[in-house]
Jmol script that loads the backbone (N, CA, C; Angstrom):
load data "model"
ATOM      1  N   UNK A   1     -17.277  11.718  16.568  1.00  0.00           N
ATOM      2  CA  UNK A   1     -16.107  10.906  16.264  1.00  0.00           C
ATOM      3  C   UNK A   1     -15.090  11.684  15.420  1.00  0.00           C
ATOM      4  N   UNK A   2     -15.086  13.236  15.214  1.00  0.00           N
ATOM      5  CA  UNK A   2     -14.509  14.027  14.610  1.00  0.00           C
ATOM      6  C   UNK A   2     -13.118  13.518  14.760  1.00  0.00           C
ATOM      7  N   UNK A   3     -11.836  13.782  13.730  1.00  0.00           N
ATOM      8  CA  UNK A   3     -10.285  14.105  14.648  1.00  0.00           C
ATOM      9  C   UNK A   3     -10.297  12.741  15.486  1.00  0.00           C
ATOM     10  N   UNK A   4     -11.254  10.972  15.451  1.00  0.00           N
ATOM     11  CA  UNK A   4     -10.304  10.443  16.023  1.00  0.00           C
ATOM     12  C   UNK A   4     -10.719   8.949  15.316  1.00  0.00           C
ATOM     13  N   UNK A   5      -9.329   7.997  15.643  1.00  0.00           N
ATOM     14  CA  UNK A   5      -8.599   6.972  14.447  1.00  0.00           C
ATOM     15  C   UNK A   5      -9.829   6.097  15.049  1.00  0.00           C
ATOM     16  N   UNK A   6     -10.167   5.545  13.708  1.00  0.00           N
ATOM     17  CA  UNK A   6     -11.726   4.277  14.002  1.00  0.00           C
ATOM     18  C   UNK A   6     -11.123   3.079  13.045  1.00  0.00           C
ATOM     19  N   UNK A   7     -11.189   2.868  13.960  1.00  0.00           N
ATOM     20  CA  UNK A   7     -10.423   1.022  12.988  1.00  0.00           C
ATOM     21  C   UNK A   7     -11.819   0.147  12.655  1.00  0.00           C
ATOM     22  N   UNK A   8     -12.255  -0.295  11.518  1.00  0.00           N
ATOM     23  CA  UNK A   8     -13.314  -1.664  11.449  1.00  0.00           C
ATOM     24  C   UNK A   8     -12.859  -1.945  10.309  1.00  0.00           C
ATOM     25  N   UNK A   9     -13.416  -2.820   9.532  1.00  0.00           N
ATOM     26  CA  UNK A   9     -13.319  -3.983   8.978  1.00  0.00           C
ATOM     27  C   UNK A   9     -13.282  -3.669   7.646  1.00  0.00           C
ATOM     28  N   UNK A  10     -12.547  -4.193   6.705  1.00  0.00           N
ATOM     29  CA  UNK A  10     -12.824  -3.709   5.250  1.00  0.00           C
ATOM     30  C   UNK A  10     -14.217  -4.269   4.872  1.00  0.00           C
ATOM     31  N   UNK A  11     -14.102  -3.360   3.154  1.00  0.00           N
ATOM     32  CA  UNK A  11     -15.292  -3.522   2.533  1.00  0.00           C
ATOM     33  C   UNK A  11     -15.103  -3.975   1.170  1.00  0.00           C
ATOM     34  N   UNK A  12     -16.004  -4.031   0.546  1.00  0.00           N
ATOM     35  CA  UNK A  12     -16.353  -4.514  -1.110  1.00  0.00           C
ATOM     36  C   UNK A  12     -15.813  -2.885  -1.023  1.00  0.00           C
ATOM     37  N   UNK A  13     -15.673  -1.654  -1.226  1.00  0.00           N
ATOM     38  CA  UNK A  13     -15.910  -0.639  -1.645  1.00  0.00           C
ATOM     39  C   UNK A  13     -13.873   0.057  -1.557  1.00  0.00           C
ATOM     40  N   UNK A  14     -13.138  -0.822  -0.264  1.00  0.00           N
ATOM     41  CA  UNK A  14     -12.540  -0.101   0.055  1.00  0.00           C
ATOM     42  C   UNK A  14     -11.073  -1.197  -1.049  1.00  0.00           C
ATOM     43  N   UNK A  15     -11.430  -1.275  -1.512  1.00  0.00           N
ATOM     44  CA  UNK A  15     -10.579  -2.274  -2.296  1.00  0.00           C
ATOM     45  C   UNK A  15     -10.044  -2.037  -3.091  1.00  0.00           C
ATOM     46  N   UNK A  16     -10.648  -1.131  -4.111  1.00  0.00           N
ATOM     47  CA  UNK A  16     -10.243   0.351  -5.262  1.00  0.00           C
ATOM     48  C   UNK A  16      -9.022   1.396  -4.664  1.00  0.00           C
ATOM     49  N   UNK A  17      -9.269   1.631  -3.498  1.00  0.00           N
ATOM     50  CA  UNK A  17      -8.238   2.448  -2.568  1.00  0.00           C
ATOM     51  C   UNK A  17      -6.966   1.987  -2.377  1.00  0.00           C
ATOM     52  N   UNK A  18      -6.857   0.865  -1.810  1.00  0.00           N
ATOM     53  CA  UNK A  18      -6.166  -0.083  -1.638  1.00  0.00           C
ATOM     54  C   UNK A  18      -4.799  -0.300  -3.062  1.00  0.00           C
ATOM     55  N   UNK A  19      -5.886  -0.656  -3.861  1.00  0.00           N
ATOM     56  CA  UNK A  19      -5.031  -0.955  -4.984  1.00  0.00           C
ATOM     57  C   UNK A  19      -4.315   0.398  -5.485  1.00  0.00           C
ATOM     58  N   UNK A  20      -4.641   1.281  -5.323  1.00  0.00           N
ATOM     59  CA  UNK A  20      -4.522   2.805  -5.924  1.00  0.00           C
ATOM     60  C   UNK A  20      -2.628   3.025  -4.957  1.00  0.00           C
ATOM     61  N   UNK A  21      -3.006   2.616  -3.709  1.00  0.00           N
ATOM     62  CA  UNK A  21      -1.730   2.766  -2.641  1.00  0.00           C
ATOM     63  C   UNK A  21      -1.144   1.881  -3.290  1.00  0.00           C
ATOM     64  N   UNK A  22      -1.322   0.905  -3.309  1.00  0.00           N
ATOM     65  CA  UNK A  22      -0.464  -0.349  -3.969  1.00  0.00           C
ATOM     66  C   UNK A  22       0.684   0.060  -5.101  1.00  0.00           C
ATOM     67  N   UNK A  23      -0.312   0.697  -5.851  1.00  0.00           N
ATOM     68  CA  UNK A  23       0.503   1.296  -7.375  1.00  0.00           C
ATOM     69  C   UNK A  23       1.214   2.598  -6.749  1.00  0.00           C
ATOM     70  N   UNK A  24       1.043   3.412  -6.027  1.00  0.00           N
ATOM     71  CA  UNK A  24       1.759   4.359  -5.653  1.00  0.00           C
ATOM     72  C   UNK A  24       2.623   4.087  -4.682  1.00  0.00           C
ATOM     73  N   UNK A  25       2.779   2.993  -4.091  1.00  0.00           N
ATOM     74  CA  UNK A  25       4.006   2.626  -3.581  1.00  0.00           C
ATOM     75  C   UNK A  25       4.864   1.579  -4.656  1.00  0.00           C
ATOM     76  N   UNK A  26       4.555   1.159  -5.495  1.00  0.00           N
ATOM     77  CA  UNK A  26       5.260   0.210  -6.563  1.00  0.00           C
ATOM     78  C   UNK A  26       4.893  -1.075  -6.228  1.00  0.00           C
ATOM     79  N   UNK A  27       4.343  -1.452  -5.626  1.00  0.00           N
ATOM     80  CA  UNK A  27       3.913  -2.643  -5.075  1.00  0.00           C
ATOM     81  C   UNK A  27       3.213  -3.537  -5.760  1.00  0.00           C
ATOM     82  N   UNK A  28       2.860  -4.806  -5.947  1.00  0.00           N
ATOM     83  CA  UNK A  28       2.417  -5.115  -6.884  1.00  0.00           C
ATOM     84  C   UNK A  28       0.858  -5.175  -6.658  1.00  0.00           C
ATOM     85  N   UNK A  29      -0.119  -5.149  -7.238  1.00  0.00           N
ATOM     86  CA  UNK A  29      -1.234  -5.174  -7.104  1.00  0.00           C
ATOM     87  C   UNK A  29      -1.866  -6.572  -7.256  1.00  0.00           C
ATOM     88  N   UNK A  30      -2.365  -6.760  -5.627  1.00  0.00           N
ATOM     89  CA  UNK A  30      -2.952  -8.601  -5.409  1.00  0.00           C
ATOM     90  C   UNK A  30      -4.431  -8.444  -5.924  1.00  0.00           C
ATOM     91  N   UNK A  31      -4.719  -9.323  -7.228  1.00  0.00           N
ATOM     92  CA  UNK A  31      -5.853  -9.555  -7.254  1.00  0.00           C
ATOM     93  C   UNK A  31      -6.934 -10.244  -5.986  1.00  0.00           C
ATOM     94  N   UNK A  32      -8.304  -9.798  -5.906  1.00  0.00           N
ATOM     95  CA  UNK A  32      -9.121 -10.699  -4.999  1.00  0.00           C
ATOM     96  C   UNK A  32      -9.259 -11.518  -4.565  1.00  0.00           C
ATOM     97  N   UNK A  33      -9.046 -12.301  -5.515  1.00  0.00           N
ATOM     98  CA  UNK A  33      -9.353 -14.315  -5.629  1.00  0.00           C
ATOM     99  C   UNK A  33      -7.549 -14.537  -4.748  1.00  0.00           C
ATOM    100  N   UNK A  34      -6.708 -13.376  -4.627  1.00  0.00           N
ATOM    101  CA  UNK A  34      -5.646 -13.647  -3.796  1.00  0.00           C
ATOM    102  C   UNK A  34      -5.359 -13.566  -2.533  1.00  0.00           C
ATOM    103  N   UNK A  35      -6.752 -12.708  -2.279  1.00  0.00           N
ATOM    104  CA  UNK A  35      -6.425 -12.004  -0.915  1.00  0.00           C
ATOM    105  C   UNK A  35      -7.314 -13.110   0.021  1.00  0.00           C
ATOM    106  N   UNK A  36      -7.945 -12.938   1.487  1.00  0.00           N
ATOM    107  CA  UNK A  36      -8.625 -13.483   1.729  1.00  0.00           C
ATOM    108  C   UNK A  36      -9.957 -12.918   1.925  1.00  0.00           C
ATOM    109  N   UNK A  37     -10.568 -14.043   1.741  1.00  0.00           N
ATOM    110  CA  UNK A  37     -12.280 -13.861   1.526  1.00  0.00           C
ATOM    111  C   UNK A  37     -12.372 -12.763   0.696  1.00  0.00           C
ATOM    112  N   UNK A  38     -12.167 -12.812  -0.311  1.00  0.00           N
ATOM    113  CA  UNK A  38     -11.702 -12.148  -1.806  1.00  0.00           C
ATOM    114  C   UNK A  38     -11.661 -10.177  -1.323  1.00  0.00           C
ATOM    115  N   UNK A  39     -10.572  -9.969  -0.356  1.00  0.00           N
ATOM    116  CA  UNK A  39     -10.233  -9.089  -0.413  1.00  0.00           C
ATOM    117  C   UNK A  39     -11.196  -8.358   0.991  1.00  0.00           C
ATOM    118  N   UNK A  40     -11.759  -9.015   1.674  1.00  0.00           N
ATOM    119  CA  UNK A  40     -12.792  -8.101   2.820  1.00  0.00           C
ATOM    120  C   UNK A  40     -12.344  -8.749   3.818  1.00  0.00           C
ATOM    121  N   UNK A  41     -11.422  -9.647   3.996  1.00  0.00           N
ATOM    122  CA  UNK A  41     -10.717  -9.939   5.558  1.00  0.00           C
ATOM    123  C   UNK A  41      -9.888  -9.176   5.854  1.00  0.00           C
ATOM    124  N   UNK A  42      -9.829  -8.146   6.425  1.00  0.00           N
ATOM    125  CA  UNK A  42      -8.739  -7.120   6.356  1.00  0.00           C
ATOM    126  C   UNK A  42      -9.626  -6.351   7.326  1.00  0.00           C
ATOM    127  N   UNK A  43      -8.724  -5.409   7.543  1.00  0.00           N
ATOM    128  CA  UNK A  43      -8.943  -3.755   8.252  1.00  0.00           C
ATOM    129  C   UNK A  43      -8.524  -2.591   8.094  1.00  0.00           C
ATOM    130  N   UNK A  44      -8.807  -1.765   8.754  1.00  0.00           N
ATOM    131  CA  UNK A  44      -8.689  -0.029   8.057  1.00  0.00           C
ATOM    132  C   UNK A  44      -8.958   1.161   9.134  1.00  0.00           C
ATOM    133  N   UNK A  45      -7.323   1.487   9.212  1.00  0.00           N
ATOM    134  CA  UNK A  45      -7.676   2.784  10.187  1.00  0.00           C
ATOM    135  C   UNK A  45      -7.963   4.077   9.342  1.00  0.00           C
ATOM    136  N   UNK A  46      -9.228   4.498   9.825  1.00  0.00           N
ATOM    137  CA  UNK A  46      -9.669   5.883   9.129  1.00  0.00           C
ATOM    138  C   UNK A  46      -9.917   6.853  10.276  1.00  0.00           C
ATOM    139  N   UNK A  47      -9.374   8.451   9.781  1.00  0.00           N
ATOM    140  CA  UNK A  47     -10.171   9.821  10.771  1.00  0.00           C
ATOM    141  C   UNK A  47     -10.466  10.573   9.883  1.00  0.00           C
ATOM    142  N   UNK A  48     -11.855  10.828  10.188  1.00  0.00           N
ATOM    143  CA  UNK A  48     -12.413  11.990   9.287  1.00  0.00           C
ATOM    144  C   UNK A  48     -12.821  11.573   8.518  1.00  0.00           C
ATOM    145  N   UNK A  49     -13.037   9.909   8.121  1.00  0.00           N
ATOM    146  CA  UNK A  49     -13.599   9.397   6.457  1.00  0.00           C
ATOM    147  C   UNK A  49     -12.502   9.053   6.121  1.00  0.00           C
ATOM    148  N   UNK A  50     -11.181  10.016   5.920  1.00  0.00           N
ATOM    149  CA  UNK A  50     -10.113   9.718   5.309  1.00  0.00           C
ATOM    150  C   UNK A  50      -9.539   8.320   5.651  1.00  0.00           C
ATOM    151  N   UNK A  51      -8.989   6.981   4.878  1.00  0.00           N
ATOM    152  CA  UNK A  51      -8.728   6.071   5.226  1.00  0.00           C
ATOM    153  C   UNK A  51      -7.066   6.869   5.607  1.00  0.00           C
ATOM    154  N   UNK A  52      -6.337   5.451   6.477  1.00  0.00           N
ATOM    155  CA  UNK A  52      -4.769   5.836   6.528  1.00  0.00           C
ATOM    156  C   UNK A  52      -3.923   4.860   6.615  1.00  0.00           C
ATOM    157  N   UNK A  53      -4.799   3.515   7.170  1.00  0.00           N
ATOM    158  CA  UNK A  53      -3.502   2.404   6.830  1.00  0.00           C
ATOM    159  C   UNK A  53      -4.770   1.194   6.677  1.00  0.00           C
ATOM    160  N   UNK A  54      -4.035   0.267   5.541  1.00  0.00           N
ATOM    161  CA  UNK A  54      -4.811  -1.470   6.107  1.00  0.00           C
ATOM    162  C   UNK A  54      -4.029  -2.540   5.998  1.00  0.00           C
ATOM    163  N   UNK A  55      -4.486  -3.758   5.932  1.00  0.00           N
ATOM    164  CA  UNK A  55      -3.934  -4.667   6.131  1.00  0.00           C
ATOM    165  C   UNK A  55      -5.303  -5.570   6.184  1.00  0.00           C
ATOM    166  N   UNK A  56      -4.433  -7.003   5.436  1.00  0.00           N
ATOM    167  CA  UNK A  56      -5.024  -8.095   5.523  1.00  0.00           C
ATOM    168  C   UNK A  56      -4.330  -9.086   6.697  1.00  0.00           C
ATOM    169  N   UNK A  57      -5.716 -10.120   6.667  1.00  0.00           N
ATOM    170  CA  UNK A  57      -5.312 -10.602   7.621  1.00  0.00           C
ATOM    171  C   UNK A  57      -5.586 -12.405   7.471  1.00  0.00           C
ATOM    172  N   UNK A  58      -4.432 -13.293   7.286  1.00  0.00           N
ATOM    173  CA  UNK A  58      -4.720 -14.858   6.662  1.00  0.00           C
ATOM    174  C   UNK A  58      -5.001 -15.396   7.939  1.00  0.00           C
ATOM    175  N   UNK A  59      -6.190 -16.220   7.938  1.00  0.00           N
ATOM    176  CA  UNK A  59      -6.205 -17.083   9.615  1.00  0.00           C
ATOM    177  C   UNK A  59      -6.198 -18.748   8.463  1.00  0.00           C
ATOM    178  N   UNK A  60      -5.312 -19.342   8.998  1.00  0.00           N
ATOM    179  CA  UNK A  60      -5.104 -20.667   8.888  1.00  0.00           C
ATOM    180  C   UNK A  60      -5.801 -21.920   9.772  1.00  0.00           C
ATOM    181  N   UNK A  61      -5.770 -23.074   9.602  1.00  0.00           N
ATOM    182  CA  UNK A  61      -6.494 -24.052  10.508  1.00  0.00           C
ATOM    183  C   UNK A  61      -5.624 -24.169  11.764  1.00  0.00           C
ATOM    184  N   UNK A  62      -4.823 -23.243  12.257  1.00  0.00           N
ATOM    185  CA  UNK A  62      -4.003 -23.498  13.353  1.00  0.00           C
ATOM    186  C   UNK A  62      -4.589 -22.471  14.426  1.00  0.00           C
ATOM    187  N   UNK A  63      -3.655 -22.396  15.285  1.00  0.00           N
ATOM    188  CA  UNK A  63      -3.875 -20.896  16.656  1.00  0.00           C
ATOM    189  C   UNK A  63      -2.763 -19.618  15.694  1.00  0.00           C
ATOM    190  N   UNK A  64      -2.674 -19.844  14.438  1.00  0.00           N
ATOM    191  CA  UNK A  64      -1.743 -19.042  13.928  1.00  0.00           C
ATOM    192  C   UNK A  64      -2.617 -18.223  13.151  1.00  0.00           C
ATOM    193  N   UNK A  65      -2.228 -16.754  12.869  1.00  0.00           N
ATOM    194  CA  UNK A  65      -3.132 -16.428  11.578  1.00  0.00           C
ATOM    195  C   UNK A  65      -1.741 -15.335  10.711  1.00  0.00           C
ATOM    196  N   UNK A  66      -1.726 -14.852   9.814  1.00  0.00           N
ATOM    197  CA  UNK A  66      -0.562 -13.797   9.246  1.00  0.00           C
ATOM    198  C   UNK A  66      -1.115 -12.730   8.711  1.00  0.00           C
ATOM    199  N   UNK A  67      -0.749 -11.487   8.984  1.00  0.00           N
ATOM    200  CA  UNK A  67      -0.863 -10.298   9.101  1.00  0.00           C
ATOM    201  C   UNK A  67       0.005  -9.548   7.852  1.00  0.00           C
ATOM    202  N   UNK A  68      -0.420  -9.378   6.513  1.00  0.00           N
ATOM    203  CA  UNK A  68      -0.025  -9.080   5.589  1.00  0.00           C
ATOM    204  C   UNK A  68      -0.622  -8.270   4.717  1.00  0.00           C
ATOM    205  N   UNK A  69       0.400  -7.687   3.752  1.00  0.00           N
ATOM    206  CA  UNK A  69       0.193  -6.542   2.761  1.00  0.00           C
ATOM    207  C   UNK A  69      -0.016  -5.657   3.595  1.00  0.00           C
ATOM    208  N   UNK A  70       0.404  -4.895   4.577  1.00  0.00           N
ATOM    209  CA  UNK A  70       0.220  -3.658   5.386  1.00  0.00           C
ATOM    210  C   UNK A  70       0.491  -2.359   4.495  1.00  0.00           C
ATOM    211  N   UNK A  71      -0.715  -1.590   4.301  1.00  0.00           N
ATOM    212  CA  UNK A  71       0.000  -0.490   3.284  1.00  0.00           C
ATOM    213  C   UNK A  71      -0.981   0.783   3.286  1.00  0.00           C
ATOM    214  N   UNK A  72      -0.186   1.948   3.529  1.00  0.00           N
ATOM    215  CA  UNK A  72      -0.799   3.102   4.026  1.00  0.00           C
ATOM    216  C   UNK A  72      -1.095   4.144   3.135  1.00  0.00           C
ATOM    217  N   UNK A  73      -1.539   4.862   3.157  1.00  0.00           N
ATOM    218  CA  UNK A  73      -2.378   6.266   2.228  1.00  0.00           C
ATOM    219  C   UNK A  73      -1.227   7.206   2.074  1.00  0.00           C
ATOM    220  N   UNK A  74      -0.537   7.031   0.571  1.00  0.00           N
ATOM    221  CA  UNK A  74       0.582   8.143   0.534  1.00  0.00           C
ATOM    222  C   UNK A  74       0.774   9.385   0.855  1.00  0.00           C
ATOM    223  N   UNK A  75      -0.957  10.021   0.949  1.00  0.00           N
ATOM    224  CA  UNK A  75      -1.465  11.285   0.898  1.00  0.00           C
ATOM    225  C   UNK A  75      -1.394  11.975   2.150  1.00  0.00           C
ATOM    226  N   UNK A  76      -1.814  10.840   3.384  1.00  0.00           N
ATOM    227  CA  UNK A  76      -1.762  11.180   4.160  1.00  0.00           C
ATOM    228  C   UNK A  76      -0.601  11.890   5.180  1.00  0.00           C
ATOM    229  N   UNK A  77      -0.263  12.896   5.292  1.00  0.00           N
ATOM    230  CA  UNK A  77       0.345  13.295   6.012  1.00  0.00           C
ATOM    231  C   UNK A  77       0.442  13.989   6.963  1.00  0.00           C
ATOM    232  N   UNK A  78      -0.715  13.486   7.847  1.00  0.00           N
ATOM    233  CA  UNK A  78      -0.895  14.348   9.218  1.00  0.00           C
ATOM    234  C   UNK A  78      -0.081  13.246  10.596  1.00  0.00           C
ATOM    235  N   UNK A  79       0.628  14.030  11.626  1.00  0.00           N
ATOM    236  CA  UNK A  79       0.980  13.756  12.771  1.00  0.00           C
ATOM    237  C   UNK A  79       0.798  12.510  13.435  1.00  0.00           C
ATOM    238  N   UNK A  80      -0.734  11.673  13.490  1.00  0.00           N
ATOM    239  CA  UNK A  80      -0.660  11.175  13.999  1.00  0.00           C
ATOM    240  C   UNK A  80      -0.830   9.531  12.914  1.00  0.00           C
ATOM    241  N   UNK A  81       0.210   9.898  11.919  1.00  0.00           N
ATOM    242  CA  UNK A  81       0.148   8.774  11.058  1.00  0.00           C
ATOM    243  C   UNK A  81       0.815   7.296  11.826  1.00  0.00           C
ATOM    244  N   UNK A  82       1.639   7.488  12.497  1.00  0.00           N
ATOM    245  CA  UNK A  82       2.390   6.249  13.151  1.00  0.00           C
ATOM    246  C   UNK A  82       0.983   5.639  14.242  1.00  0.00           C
ATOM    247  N   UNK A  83       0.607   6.438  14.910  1.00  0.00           N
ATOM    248  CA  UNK A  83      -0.531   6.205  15.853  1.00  0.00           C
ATOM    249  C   UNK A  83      -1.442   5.351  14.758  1.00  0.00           C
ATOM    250  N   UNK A  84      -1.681   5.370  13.934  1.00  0.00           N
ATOM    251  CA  UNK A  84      -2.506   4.930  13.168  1.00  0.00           C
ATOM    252  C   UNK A  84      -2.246   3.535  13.040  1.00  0.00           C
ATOM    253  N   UNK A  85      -1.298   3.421  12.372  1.00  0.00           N
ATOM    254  CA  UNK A  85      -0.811   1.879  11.987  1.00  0.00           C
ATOM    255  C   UNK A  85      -0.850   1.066  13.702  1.00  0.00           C
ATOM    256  N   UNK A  86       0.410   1.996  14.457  1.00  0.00           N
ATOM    257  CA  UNK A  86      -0.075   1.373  15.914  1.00  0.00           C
ATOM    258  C   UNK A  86      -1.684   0.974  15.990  1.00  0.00           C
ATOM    259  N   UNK A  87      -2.541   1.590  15.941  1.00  0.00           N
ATOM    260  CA  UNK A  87      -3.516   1.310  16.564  1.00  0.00           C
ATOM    261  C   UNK A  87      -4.382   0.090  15.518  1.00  0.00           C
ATOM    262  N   UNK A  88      -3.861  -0.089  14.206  1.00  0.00           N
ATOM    263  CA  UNK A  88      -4.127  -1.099  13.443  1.00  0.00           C
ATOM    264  C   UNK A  88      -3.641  -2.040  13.817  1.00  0.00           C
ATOM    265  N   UNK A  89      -2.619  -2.226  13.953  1.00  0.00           N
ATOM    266  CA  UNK A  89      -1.808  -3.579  14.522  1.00  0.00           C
ATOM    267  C   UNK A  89      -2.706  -4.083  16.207  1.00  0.00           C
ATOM    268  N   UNK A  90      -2.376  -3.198  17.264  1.00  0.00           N
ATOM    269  CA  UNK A  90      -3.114  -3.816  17.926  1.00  0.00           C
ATOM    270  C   UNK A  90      -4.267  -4.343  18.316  1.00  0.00           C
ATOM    271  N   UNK A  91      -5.365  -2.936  17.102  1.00  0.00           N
ATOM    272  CA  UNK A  91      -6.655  -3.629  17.118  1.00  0.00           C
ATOM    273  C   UNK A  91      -6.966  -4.977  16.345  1.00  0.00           C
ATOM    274  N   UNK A  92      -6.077  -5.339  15.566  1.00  0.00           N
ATOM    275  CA  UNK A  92      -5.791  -6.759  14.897  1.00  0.00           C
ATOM    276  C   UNK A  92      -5.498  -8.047  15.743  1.00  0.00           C
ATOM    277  N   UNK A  93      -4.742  -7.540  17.073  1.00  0.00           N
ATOM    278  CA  UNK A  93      -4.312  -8.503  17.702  1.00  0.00           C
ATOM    279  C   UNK A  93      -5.455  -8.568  18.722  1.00  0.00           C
ATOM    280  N   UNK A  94      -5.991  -7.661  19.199  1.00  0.00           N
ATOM    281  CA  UNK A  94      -6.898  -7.921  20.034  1.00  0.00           C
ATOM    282  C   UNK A  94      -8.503  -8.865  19.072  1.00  0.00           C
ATOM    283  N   UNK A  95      -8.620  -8.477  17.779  1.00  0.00           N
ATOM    284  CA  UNK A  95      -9.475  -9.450  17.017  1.00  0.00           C
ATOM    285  C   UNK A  95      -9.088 -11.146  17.188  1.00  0.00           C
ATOM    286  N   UNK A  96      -7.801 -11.010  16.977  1.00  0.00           N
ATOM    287  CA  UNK A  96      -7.016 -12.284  16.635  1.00  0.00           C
ATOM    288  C   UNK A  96      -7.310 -13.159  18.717  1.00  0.00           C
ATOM    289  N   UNK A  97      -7.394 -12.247  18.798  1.00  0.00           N
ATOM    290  CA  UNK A  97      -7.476 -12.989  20.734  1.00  0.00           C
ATOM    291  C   UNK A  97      -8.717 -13.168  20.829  1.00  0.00           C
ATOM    292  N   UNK A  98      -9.488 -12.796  20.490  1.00  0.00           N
ATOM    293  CA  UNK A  98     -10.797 -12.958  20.284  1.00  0.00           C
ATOM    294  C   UNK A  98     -11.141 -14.113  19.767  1.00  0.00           C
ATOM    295  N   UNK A  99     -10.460 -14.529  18.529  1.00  0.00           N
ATOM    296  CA  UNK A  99     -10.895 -15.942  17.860  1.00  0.00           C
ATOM    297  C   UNK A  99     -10.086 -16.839  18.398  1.00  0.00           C
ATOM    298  N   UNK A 100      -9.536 -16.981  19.334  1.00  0.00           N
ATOM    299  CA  UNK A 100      -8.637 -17.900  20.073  1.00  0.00           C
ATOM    300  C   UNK A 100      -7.738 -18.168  18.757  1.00  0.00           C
ATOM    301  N   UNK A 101      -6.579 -17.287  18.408  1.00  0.00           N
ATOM    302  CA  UNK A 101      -5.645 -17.214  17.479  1.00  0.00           C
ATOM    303  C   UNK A 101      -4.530 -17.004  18.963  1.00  0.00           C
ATOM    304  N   UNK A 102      -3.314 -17.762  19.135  1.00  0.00           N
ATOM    305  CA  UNK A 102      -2.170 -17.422  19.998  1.00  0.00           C
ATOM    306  C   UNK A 102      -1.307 -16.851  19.391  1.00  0.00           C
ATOM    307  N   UNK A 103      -1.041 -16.529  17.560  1.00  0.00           N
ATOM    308  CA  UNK A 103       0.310 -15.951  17.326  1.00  0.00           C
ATOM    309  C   UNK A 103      -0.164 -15.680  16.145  1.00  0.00           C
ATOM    310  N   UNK A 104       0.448 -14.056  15.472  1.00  0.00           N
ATOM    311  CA  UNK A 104       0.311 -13.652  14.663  1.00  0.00           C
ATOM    312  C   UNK A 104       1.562 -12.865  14.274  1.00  0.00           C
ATOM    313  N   UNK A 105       1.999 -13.784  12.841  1.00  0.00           N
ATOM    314  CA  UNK A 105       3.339 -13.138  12.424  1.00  0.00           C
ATOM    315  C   UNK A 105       2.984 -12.430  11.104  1.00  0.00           C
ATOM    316  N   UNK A 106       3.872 -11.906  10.136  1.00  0.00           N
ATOM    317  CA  UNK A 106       4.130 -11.332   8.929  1.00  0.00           C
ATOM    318  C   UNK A 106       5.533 -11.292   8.323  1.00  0.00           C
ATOM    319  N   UNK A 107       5.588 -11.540   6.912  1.00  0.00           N
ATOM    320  CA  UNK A 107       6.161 -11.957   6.364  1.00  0.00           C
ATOM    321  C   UNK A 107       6.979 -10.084   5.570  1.00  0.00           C
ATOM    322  N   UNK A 108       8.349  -9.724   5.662  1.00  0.00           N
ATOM    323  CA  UNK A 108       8.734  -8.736   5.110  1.00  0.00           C
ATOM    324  C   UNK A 108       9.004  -9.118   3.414  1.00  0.00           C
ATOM    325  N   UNK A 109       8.729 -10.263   2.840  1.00  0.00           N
ATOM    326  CA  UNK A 109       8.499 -10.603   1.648  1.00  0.00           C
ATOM    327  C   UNK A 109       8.129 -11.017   0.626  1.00  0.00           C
ATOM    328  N   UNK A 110       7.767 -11.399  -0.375  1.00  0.00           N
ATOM    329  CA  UNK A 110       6.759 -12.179  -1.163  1.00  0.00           C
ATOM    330  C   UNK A 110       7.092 -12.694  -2.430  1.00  0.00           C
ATOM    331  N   UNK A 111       6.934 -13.401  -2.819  1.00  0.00           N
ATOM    332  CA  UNK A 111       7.461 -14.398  -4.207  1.00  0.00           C
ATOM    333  C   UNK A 111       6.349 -14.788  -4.758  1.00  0.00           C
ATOM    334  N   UNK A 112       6.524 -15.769  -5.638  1.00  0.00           N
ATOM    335  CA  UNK A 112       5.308 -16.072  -6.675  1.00  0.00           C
ATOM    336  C   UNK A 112       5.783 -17.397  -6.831  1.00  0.00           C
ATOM    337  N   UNK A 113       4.679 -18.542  -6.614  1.00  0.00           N
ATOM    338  CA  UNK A 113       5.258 -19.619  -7.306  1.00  0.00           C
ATOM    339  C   UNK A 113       4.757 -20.026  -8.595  1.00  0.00           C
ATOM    340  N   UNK A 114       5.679 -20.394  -9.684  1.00  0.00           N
ATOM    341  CA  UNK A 114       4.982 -20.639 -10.999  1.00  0.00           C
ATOM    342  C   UNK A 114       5.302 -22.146 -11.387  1.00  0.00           C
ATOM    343  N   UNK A 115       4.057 -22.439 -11.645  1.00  0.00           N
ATOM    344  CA  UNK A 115       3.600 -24.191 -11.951  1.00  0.00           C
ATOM    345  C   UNK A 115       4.075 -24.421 -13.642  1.00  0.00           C
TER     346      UNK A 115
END
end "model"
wireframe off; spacefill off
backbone 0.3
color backbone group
């Protein structure tokens, strides 16, 4: 599996990483209890071990689910970085067809509501 992009599922482990991109893009850093199923509903394209992009993923009580916080490995800078995310996104959608989900959007923004 040398040299090629393996997409599966996040982990308890890959979550530290995550947050690390987060702060190196300025982004704000989502605690667990925010994400879903405290941070392991998500996915992760990796080659070589090296991770390169993830994303969470919200499924709601509808045929809808949302596809959010998409955020990639600053470090990474080999060639077939766009291929990567491509191949995250669609292996997401092909999950999402799988659970009889018909539409999966994402949101380019985020707010906070305070009680």
């Amino acid at each position: 599996m040398e040299n090629k992009l393996v997409f599966r599922r996040l982990t308890e482990s890959d979550y530290n990483t995550i947050c690390e991109w987060w702060k190196w893009w300025r982004w704000p850093v989502m605690p667990k209890e925010s994400l879903p199923d405290n941070g392991k509903s998500g996915f992760i394209v990796e080659k070589n071990n090296i991770p390169i992009v993830c994303c969470f993923l919200f499924i709601t009580n509808s045929n809808w689910a949302k596809l959010e916080w998409v955020v990639s490995n600053p470090k990474y800078k080999e060639k077939d970085r766009k291929q990567a995310i491509e191949t995250l996104i669609t292996n997401v959608e092909i999950v999402c067809k799988s659970m009889g989900i018909k539409h999966m959007f994402s949101f380019d923004c985020s707010c906070a509501c305070n009680n």
